[in-house]
N, C-alpha and C positions, 0 to 999 in steps of 0.2 A: 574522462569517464562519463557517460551518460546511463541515468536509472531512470525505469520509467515502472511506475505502478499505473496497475485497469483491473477495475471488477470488471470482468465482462458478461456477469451476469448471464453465465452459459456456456462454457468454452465452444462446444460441440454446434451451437446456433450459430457462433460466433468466430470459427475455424477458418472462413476463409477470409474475414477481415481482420483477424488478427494475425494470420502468415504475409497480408498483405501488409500490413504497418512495421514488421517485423522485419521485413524487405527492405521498407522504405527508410523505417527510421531505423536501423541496425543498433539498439541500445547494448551496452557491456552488461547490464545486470535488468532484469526483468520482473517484474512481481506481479501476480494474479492473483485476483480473487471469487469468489463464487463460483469456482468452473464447474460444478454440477455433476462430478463425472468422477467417479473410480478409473485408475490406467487400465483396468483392461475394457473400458466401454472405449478409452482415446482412440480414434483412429493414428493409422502408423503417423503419417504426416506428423501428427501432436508427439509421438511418444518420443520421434527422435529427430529434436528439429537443427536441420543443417546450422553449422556453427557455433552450438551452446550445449553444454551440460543442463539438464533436466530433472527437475525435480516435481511427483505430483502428488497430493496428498489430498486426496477426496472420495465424497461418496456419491452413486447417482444421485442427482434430482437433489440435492440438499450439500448449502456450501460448499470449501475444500478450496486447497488455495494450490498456488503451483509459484516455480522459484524457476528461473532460465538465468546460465551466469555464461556468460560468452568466453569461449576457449581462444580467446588473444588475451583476455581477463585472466583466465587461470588455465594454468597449462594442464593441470589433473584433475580429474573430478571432483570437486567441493564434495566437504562432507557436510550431509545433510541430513536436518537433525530433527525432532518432535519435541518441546519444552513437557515436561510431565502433568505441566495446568492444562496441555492442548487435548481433550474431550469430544469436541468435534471437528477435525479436520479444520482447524481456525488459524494457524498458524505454522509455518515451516521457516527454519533456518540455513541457510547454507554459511558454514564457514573457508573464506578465501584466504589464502597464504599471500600476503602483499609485503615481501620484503621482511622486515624486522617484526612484521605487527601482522595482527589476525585481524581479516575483513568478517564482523558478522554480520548478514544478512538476513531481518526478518521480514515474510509477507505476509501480513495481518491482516485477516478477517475479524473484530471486534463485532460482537451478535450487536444486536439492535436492539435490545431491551426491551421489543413493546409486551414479549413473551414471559420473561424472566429479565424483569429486571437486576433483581438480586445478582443473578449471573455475570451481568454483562458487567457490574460495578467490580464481582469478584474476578474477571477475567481482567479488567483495565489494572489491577493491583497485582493478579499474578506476571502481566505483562510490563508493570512498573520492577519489580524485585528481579526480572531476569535481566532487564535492560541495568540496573544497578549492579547486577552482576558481572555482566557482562565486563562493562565498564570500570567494574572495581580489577578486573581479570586484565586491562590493560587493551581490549579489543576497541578497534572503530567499529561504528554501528550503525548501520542504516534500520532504520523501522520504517515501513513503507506498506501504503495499504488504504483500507476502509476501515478507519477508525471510527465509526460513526457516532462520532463526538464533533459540535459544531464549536470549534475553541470560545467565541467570542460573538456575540449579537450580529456586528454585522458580517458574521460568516453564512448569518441567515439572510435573504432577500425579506426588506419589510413583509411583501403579501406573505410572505409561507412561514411570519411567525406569530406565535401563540404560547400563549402563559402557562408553565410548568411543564411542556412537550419534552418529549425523553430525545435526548441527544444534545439539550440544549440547559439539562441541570445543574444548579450548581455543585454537587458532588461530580456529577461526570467528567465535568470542567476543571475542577479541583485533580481529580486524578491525572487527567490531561496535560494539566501543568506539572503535576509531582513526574510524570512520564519525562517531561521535558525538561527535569532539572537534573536527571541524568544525565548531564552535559551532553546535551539533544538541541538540535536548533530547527525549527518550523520552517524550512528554505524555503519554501514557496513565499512565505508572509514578510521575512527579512529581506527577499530580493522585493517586493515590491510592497512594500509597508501601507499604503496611501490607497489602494485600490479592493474597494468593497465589492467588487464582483469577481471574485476568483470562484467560483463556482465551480464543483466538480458532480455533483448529483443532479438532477432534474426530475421527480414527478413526470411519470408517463400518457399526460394530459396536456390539453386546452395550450400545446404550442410549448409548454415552460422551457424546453431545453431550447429553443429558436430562440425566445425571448429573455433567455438567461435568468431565468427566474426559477433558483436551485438554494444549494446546499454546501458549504465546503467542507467535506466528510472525510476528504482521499487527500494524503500527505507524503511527502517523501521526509522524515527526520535523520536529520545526519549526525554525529557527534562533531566536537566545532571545531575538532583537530582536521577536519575532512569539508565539513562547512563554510570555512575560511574560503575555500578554493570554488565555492559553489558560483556560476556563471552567469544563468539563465535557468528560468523554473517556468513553464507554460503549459498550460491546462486545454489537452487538445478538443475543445467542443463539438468540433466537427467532425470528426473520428468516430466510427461505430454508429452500431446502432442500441448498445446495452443503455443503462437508464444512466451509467455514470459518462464520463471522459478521461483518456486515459494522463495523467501527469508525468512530464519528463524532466528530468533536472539534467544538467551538464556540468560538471567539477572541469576547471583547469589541473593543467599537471604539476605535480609540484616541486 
């Protein structure tokens, strides 16, 4: 199985590089965020794209996320859900019937706090209790997205950091971990422990995304019953042109 989370920071700017990667890399399970776009602004292309069940949950011009589960993944349309904390279009679930056990799928847009911070601390806690949920429910769980939370110091590139910056707090951080003790495991960081530029964000300046001089904000978390089997996790930087890159993970089968 391959999942690949991308803000794309636009779907509708970003329509014909993202049909194009979708081509190329055929992922099972897809996660978007920021698409900027209510379904009826989607062009058809978007609303029903060859070989996936769809899911879109957004407003013009401001966030919304979207959910793609590929129909060799699930033979019936996932049910596709809204958590009762989701308020702006910040989140969508699809759940996949995999055998014995239920696949939940969530695409996380986490706000950014520099607006309301209060919010974004109460959204990381409403999004820790459903993931507890979940998991108490007996479900595997991917949470995948823009958390924009930077786990750990050198998730930041030395130049882009700076003392008490929101993404990078110790409460935010703290939640981040409570997130992940949901028997959740950070696949990108466990497949490559050792390597301080995983970077998925970049500053739309002075070269930062050339020069890798970003952010690791975008995660794919698995539960470690699904984890176990996790392959390869790479951070495609050359992809697109939104400010982020899109992350694909590959599970072995089990």
């Amino acid at each position: 199985m391959k999942v690949a989370t991308w803000n794309v920071n636009g779907i509708r700017a970003r329509q014909a590089e993202l049909l194009s990667w979708l081509a190329s890399e055929r992922p099972d399970v897809v996660c978007l965020q920021e698409i900027k776009a209510s379904i009826d602004q989607l062009p058809f292309e978007l609303r029903d794209i060859d070989g996936y069940w769809s899911g879109w949950h957004g407003e013009k011009g401001y966030s919304g996320v979207g959910l793609l589960v590929s129909k060799t993944l699930a033979a019936a349309a996932p049910l596709l859900q809204h958590p009762a904390f989701d308020f702006e279009q910040r989140i969508a679930v699809a759940e996949v019937a995999m055998g014995d056990r239920t696949l939940s799928v969530a695409s996380v847009y986490v706000p950014n706090g520099g607006k309301d911070y209060e919010a974004k601390l109460r959204f990381l806690g409403a999004l820790d209790t459903w993931a507890e949920d979940a998991a108490r429910d007996g479900h595997v769980v991917l949470v995948c997205g823009d958390l924009n939370v930077a786990r750990q110091e050198r998730d930041v590139h030395p130049k882009e950091r700076k003392p008490n910056q929101i993404g990078t707090r110790p409460e935010e951080r703290a939640l981040f971990e409570r997130l992940l003790s949901r028997d959740l495991v950070d696949v990108g960081r466990v497949l490559d422990p050792d390597n301080d530029n995983l970077f998925t964000w970049w500053a739309p300046w002075r070269n930062l995304r050339q020069r890798n001089i970003g952010w690791r904000i975008d995660y794919v978390l698995a539960s470690q019953s699904l984890a176990v089997r996790a392959a390869t996790s790479t951070v495609q930087r050359e992809v697109g042109t939104s400010d982020h890159g899109p992350v694909v993970v590959t599970f072995a089968e089990s």
